[in-house]
C-alpha positions as CSV (number, residue, x, y, z in Angstrom):
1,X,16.5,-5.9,-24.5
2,X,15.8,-3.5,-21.7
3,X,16.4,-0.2,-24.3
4,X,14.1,-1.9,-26.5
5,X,11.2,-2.6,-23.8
6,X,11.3,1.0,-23.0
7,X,11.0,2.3,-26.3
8,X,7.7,0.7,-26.6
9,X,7.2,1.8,-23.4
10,X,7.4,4.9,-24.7
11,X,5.4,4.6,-28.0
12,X,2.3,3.0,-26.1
13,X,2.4,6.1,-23.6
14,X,2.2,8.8,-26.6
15,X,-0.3,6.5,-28.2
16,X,-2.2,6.4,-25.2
17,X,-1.5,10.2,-24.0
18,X,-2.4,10.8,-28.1
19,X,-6.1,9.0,-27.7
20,X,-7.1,9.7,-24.4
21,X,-5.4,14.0,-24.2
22,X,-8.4,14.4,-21.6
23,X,-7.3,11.4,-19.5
24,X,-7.3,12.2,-15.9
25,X,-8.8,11.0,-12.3
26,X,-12.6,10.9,-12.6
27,X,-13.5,11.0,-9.3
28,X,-14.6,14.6,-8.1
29,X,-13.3,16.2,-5.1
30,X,-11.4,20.1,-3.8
31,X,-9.1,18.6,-0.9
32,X,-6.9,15.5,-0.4
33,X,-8.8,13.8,2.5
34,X,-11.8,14.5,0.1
35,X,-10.1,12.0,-3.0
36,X,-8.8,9.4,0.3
37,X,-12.8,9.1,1.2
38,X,-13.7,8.9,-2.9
39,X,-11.4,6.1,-3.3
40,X,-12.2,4.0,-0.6
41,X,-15.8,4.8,-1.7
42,X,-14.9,3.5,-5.2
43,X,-13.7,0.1,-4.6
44,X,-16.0,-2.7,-6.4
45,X,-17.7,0.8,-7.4
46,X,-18.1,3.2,-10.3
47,X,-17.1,6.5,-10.2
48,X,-19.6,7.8,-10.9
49,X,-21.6,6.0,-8.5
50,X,-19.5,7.5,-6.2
51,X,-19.1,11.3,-7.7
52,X,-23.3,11.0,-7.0
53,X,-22.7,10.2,-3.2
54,X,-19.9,12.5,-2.5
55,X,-21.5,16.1,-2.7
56,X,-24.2,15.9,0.1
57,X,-21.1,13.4,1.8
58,X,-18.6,16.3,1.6
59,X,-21.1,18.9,2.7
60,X,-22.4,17.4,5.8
61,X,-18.8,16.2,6.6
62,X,-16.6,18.6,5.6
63,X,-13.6,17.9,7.6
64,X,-11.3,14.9,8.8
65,X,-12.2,15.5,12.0
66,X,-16.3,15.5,11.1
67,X,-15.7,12.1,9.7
68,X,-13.7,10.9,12.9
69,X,-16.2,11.8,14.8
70,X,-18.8,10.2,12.7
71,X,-21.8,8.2,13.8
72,X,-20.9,4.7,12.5
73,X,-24.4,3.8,11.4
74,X,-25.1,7.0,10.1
75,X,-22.1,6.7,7.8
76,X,-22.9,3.9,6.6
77,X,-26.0,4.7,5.7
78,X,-25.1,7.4,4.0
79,X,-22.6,5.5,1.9
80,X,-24.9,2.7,1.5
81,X,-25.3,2.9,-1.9
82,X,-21.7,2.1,-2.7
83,X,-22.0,-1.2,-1.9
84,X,-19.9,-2.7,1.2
85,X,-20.5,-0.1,3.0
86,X,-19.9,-1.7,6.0
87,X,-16.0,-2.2,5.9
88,X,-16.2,1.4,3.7
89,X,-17.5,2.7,6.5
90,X,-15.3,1.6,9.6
91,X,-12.3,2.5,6.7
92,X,-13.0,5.7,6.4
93,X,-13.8,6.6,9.9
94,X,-10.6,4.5,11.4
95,X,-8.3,6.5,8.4
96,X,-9.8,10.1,9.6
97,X,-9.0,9.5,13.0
98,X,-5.3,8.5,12.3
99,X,-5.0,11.7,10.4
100,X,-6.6,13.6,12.8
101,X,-4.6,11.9,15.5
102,X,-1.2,11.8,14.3
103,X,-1.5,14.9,11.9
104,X,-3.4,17.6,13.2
105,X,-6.0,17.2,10.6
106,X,-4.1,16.8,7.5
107,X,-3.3,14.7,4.7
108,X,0.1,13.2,5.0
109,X,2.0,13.1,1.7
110,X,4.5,10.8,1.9
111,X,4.1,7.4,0.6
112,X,5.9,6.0,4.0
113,X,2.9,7.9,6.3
114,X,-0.3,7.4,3.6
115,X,0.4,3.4,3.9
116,X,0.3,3.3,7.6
117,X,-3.0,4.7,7.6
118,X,-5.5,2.2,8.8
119,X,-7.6,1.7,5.9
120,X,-5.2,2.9,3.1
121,X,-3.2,0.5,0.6
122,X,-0.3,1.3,-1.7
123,X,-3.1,1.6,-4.3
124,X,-4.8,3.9,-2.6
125,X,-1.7,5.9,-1.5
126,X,-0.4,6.6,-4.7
127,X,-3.7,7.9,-5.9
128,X,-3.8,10.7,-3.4
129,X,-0.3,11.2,-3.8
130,X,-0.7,11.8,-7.5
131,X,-4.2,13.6,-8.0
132,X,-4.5,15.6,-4.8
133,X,-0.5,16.4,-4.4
134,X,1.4,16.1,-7.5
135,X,3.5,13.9,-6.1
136,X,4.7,11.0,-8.8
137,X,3.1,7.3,-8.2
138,X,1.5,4.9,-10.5
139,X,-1.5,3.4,-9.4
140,X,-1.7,-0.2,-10.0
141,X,-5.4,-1.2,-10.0
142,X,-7.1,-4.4,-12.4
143,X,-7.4,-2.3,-15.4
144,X,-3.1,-1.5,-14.9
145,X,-2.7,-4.7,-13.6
146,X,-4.1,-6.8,-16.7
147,X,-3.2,-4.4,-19.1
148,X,0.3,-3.8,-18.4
149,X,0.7,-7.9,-18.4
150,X,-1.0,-8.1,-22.0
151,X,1.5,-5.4,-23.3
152,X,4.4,-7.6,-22.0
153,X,5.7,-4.7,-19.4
154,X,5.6,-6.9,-17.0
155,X,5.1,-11.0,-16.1
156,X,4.3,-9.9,-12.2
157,X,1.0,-10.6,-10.3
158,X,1.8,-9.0,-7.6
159,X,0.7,-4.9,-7.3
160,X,3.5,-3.6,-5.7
161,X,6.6,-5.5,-8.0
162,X,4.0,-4.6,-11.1
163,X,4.4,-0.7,-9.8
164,X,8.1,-1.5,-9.6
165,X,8.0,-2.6,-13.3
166,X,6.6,-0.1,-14.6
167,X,8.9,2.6,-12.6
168,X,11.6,1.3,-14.3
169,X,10.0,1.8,-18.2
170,X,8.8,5.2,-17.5
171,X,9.9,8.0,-16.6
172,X,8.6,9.8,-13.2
173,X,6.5,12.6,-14.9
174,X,4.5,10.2,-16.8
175,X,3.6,7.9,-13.9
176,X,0.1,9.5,-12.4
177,X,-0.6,9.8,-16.3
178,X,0.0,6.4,-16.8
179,X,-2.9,4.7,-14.7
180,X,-5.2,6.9,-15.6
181,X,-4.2,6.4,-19.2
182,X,-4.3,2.8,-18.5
183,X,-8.0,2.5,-16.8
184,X,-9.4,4.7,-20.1
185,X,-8.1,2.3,-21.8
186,X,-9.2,-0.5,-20.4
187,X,-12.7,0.7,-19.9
188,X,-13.0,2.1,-23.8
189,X,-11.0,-0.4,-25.8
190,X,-9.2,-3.8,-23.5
191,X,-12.0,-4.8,-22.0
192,X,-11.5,-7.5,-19.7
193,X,-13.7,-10.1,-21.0
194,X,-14.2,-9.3,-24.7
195,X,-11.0,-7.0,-25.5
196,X,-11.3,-4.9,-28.8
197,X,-8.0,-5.9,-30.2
198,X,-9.2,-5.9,-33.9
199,X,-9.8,-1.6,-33.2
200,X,-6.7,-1.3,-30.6
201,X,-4.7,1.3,-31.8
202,X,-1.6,-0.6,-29.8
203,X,-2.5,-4.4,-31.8
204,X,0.9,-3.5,-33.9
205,X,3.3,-3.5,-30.9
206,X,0.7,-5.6,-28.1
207,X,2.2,-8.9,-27.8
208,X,-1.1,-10.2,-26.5
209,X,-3.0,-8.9,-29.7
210,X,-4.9,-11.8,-31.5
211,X,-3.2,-12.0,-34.7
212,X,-6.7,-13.2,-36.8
213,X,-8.6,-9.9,-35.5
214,X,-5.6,-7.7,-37.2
């Protein structure tokens, strides 16, 4: 049963991979703390939204330590239009402070040391790790989340036993792929609310597919 699952594991990432061969993170950024600020910025946000803020962001705080040592209300003015800004805000500045704090200034990449970074989740942590270090993680955000439940590769709701799932079915150098393969997905074809199964390229091995729309 397992062999089986992870064949179609398999087939729906080359399907996927096949679709989307310009899949990859969309938020814009040079350094690792740079992608940590973007996605804290882009929670209950677009990216794009947030690739507009982050330029004149970057520029006038180009450093860790320049966010650290932040004016609070001045931050969050100047993330304002990213919508809850306030708890963006006192994220950001709390993380930069740990990392300039506990490591000189610089992006810890370990899983273990990202997580205990006030402001940082899992989610969070695995998308630096991935995008800014190469380091294997699979993001688990809603797009993963519902998607990966439709396709039957997993029956968790939880983020963290989902990632665990999906660890299992794929193999480590397809797993920063994976989400981003995932979110395109979501975003082009399994929409949330009104899900394009009839055009789903994956309808013939999706266990969630609505058989009438084939």
């Amino acid at each position: 049963m397992k062999k089986d699952l992870r064949n179609r594991a398999s087939e729906i990432f080359n399907r996927l991979k096949k679709h989307y061969p310009d899949s990859a993170c969309s938020l814009v950024f040079q350094k690792p703390h740079e992608l940590l600020v973007s996605t804290i910025l882009s929670a209950q946000c677009t990216d794009k939204r947030v690739n507009q803020v982050t330029p004149g962001l970057f520029q006038k705080y180009p450093t860790p330590k320049a966010f650290a040592e932040a004016d609070i209300d001045e931050l969050i003015n100047d993330i304002r239009s990213t919508g809850f800004y306030n708890n963006k805000a006192k994220a950001i500045k709390a993380t930069m402070t740990d990392i300039v704090e506990k490591y000189n200034g610089n992006v810890p990449n370990r899983l273990d040391q990202l997580i205990q970074l006030r402001g940082v989740g899992r989610k969070t942590a695995n998308v630096v790790l991935g995008d800014a270090f190469g380091i294997p993680g699979i993001v688990v955000d809603t797009h993963v989340k519902r998607i990966s439940n439709l396709l039957g590769l997993t029956k968790n709701d939880d983020p963290v036993k989902i990632e665990q799932d999906l660890m299992q079915l794929f193999p480590p150098e397809q797993w920063t792929a994976l989400g981003h393969l995932f979110i395109d997905h979501g975003r082009a074809v399994c929409i949330a609310r009104r899900p394009k199964c009839a055009e789903c390229f994956l309808n013939d091995i999706c266990p969630s597919a609505d058989l009438s729309e084939r």
